[in-house]
C-alpha positions as protocol buffer text, in pm:
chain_id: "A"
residue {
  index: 1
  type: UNK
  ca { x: 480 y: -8290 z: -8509 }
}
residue {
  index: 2
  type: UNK
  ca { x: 142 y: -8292 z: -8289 }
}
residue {
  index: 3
  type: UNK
  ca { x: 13 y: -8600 z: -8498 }
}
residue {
  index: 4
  type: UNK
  ca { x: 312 y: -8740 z: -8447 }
}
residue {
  index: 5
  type: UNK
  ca { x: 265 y: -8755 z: -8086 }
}
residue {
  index: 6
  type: UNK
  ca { x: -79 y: -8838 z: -8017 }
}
residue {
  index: 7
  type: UNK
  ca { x: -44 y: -9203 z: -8161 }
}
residue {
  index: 8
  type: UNK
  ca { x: 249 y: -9227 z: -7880 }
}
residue {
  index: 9
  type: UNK
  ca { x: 38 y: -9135 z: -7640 }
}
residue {
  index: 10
  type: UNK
  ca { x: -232 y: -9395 z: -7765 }
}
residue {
  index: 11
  type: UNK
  ca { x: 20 y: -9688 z: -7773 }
}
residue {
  index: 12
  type: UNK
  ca { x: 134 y: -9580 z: -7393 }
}
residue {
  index: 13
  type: UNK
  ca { x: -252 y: -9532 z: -7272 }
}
residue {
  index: 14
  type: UNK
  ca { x: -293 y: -9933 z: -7405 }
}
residue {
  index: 15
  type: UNK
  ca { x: -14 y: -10043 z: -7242 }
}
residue {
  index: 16
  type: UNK
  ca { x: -82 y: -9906 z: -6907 }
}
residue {
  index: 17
  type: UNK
  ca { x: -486 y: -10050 z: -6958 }
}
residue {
  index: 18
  type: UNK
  ca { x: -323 y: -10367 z: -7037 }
}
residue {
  index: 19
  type: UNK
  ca { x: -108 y: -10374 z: -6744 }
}
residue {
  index: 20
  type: UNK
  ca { x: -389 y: -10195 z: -6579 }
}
residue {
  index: 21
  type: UNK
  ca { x: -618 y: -10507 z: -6650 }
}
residue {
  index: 22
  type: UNK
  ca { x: -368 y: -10762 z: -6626 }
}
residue {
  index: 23
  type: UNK
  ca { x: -320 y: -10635 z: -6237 }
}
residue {
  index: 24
  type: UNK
  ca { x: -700 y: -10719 z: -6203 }
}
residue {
  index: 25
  type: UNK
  ca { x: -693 y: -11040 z: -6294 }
}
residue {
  index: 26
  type: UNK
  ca { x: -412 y: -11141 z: -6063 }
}
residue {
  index: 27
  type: UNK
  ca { x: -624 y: -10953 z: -5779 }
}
residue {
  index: 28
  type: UNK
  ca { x: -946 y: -11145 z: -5859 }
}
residue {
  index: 29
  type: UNK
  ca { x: -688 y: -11468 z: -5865 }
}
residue {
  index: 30
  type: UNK
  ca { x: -604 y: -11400 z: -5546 }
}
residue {
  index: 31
  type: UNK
  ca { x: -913 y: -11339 z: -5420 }
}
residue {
  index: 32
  type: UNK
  ca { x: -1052 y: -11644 z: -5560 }
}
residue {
  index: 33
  type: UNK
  ca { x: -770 y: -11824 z: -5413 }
}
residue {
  index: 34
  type: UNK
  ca { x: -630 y: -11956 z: -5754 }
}
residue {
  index: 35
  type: UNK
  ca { x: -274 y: -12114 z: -5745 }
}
residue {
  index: 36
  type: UNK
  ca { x: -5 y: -11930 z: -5860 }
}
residue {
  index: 37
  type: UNK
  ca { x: -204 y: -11573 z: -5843 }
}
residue {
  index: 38
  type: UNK
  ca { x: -6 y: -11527 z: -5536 }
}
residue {
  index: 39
  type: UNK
  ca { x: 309 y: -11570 z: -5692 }
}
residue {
  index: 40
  type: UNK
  ca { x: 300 y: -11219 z: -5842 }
}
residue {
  index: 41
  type: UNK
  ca { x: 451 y: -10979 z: -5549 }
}
């Protein structure tokens, strides 16, 4: 059961750095002043 569990938690811990990393880049958009970073609310 415990191996079963760790690759779950792997898979979730990518998907929140992807999100995680995808959130930067729409701050550095915005920052930069890039069209359509702003769009994101």
């Amino acid at each position: 059961m415990r191996n079963a569990i760790f690759p779950a938690i792997r898979h979730r811990y990518a998907a929140v750095t992807q999100c995680g990393f995808a959130l930067i880049e729409i701050m550095v958009a915005v920052l930069v002043g890039m069209p359509g970073g702003i769009d994101c609310s």
